[in-house]
Backbone as CSV, one residue per row, in Angstrom:
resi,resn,N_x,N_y,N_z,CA_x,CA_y,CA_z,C_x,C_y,C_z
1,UNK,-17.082,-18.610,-16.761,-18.437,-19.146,-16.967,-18.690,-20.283,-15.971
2,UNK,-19.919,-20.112,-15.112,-20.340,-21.040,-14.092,-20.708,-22.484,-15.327
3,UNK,-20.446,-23.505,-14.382,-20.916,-24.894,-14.673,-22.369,-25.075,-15.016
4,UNK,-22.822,-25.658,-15.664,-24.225,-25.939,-15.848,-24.617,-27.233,-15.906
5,UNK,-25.699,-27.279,-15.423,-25.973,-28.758,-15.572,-26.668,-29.476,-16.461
6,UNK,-26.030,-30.667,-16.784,-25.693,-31.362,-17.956,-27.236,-31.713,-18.357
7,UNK,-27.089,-31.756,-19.630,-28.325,-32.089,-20.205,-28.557,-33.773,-20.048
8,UNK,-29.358,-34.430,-19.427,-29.143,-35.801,-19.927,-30.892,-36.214,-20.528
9,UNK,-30.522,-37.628,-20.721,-31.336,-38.066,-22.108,-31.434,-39.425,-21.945
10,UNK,-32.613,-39.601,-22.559,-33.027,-41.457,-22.377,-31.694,-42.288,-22.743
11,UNK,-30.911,-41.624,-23.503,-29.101,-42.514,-24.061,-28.588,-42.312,-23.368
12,UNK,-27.911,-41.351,-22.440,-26.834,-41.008,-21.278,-27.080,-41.438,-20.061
13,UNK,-28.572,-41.696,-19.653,-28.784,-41.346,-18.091,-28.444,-42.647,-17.357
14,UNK,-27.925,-43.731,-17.977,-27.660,-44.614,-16.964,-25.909,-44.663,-16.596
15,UNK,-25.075,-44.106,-17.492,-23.844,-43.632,-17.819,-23.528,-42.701,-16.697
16,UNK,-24.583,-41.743,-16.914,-24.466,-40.568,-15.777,-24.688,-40.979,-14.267
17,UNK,-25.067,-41.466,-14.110,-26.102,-41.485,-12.783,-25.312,-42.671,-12.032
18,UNK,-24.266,-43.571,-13.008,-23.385,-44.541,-12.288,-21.649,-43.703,-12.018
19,UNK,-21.733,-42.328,-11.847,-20.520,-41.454,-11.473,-20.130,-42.222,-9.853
20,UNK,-19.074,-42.043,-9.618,-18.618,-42.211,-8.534,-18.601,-40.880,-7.671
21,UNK,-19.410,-39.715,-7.844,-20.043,-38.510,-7.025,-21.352,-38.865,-7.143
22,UNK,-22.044,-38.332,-6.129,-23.526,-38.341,-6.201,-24.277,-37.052,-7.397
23,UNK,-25.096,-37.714,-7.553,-25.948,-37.200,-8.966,-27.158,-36.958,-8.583
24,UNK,-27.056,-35.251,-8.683,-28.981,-35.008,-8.487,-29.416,-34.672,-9.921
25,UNK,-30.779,-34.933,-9.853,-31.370,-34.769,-11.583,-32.268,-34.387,-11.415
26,UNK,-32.576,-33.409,-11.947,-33.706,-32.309,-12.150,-34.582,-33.080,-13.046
27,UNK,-36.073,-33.919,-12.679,-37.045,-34.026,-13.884,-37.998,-32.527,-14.046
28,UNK,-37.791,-32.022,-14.867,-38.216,-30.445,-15.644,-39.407,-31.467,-16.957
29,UNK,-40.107,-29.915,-16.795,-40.341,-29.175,-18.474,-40.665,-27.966,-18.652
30,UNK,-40.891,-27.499,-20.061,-40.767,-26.288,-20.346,-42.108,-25.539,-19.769
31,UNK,-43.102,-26.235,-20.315,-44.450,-25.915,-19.644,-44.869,-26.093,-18.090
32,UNK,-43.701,-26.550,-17.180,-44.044,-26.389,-15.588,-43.885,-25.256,-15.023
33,UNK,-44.621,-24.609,-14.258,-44.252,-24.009,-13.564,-43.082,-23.666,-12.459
34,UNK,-43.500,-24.324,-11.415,-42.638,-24.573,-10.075,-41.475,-25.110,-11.293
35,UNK,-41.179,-25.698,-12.192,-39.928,-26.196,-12.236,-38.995,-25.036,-13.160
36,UNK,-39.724,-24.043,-13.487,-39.169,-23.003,-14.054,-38.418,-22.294,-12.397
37,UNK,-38.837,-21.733,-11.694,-38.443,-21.571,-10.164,-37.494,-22.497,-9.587
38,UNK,-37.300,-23.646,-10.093,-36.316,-24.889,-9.703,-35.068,-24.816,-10.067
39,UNK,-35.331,-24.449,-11.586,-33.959,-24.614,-12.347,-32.951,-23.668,-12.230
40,UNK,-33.186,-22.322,-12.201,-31.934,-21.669,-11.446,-31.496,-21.913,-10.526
41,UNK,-32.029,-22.372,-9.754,-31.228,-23.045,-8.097,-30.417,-24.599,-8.591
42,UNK,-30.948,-24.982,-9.506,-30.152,-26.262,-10.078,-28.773,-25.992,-11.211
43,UNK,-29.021,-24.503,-11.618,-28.015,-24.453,-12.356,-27.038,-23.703,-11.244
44,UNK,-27.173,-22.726,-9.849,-26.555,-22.456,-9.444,-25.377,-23.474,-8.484
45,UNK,-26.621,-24.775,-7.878,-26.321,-25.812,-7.373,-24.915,-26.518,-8.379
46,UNK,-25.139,-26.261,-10.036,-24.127,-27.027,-10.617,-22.327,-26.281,-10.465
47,UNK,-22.703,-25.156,-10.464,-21.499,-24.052,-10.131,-21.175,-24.664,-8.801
48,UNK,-21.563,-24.523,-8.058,-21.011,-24.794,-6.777,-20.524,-26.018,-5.978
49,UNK,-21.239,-27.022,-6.625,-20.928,-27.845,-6.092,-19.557,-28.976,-7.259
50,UNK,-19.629,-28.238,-8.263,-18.538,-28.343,-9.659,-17.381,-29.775,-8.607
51,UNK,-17.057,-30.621,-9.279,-16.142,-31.206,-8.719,-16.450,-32.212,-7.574
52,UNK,-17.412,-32.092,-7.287,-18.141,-32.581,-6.103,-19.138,-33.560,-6.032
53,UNK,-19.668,-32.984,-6.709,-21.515,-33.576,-7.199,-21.973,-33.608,-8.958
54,UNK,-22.581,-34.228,-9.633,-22.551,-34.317,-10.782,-24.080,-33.806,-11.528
55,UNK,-24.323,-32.941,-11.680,-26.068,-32.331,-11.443,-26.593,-31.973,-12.867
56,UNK,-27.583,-32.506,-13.028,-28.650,-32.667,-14.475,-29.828,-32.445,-14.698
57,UNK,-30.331,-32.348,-15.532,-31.279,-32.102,-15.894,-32.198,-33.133,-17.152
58,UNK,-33.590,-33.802,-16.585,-33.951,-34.658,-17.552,-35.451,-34.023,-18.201
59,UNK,-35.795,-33.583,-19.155,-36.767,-32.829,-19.970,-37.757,-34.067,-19.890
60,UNK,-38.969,-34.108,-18.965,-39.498,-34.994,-19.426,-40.203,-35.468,-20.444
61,UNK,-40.975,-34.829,-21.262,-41.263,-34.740,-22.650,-40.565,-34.933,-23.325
62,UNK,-39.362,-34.732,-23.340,-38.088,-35.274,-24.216,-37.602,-37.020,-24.259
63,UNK,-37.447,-37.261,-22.571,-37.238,-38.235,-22.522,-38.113,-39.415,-21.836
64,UNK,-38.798,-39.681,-22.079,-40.242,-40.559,-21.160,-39.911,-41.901,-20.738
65,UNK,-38.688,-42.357,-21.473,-38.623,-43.707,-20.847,-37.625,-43.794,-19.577
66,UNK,-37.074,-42.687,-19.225,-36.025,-42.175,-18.211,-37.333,-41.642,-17.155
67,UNK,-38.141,-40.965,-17.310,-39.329,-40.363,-16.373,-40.057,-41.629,-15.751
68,UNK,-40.300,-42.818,-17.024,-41.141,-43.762,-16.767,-40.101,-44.705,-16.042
69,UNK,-38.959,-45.038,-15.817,-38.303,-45.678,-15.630,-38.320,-45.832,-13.647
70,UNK,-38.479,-44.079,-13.264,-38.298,-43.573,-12.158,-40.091,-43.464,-11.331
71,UNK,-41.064,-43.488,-12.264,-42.183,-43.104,-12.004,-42.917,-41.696,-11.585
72,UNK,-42.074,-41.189,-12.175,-41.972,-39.588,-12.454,-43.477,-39.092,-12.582
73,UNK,-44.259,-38.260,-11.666,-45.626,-38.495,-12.219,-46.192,-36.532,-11.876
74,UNK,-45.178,-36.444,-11.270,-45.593,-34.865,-11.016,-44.135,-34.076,-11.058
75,UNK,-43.981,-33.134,-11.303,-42.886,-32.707,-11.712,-42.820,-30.984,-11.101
76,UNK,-41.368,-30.245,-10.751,-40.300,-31.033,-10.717,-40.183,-32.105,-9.528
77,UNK,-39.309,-33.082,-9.834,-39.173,-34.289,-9.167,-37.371,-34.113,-9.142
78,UNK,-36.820,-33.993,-7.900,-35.257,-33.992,-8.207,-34.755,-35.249,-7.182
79,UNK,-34.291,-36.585,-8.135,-33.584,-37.291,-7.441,-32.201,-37.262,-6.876
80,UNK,-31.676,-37.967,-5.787,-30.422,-37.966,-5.903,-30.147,-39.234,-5.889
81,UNK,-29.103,-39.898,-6.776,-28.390,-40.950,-6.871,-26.957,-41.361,-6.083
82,UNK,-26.807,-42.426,-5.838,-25.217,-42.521,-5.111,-25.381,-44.130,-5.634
83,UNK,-24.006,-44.193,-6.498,-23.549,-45.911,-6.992,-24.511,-46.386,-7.785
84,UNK,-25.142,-45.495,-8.331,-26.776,-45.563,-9.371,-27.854,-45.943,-8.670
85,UNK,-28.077,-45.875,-7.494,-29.328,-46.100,-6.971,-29.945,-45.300,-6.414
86,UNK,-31.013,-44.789,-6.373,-31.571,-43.045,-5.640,-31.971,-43.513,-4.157
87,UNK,-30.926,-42.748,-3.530,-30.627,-42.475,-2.396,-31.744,-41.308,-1.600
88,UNK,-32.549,-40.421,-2.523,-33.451,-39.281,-1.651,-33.845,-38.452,-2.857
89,UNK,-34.743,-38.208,-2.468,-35.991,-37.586,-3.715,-36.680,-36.565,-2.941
90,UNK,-37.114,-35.464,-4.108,-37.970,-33.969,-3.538,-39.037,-33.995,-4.733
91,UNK,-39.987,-33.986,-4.360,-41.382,-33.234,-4.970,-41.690,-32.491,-4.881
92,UNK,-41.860,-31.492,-6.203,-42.013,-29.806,-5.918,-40.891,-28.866,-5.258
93,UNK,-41.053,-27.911,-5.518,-40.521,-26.478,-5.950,-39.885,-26.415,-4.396
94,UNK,-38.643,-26.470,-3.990,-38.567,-26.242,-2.457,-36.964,-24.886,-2.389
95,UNK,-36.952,-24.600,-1.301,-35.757,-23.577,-1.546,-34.288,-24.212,-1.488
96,UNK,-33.290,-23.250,-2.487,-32.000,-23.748,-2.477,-31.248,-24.803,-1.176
97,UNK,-31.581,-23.827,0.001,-30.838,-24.925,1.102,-31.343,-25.909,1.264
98,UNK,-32.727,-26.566,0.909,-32.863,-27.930,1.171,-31.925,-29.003,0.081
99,UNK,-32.229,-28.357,-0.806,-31.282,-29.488,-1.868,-29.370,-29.252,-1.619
100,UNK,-29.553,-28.387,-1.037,-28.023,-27.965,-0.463,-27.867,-29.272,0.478
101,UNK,-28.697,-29.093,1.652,-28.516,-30.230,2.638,-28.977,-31.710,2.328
102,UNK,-29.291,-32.114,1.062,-29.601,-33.456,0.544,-28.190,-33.820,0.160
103,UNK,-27.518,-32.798,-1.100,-26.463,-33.211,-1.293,-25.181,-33.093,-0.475
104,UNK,-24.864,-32.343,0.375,-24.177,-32.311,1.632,-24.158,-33.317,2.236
105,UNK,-25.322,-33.950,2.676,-25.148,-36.008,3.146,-25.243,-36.625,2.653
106,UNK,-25.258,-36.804,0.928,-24.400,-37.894,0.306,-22.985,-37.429,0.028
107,UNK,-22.320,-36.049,0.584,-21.052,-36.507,0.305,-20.097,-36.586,1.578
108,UNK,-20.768,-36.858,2.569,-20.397,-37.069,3.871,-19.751,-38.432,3.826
């Protein structure tokens, strides 16, 4: 069974996001579009990069003070973090190899 990426939540996400791998986070919801198109490339991204990179997923409707925290205002929104601070951000629906090559130079 491939890796999946972790559910996180207004309680975990500052826990998570201070890993000593870089951390991309999927802001999703159920009712987006483009982020329905996102999330298999984020769950495939979690398989692959397993061991490497630490990759999540934040429901924004679920969690709003984690969305509001980031200024999350259109969605999907996928940050990447390094030492808890976001290092590079994507707006909207883009193909697997770009987020391939985001996380590829934070682990350079």
């Amino acid at each position: 069974m491939a890796k999946k990426a972790i559910e996180i939540t207004d309680a975990n996400f500052d826990e998570i996001i201070n890993s000593d791998k870089p951390v991309l986070v999927d802001f999703w919801a159920e009712w987006c579009g483009p982020c329905r198109m996102v999330g298999p490339i984020v769950e495939e991204l979690a398989g692959e990069y397993e061991g490497k990179v630490v990759i999540g997923k934040v429901d924004v409707d679920a969690n709003p003070q984690t969305s509001a925290k980031f200024g999350i205002r259109s969605i999907p929104t996928l940050l990447v973090f390094k030492n808890g601070e976001v290092v590079d951000k994507q707006v909207g629906a883009v193909p697997k190899n770009v987020l391939s090559q985001k996380l590829e130079a934070q682990m350079a």
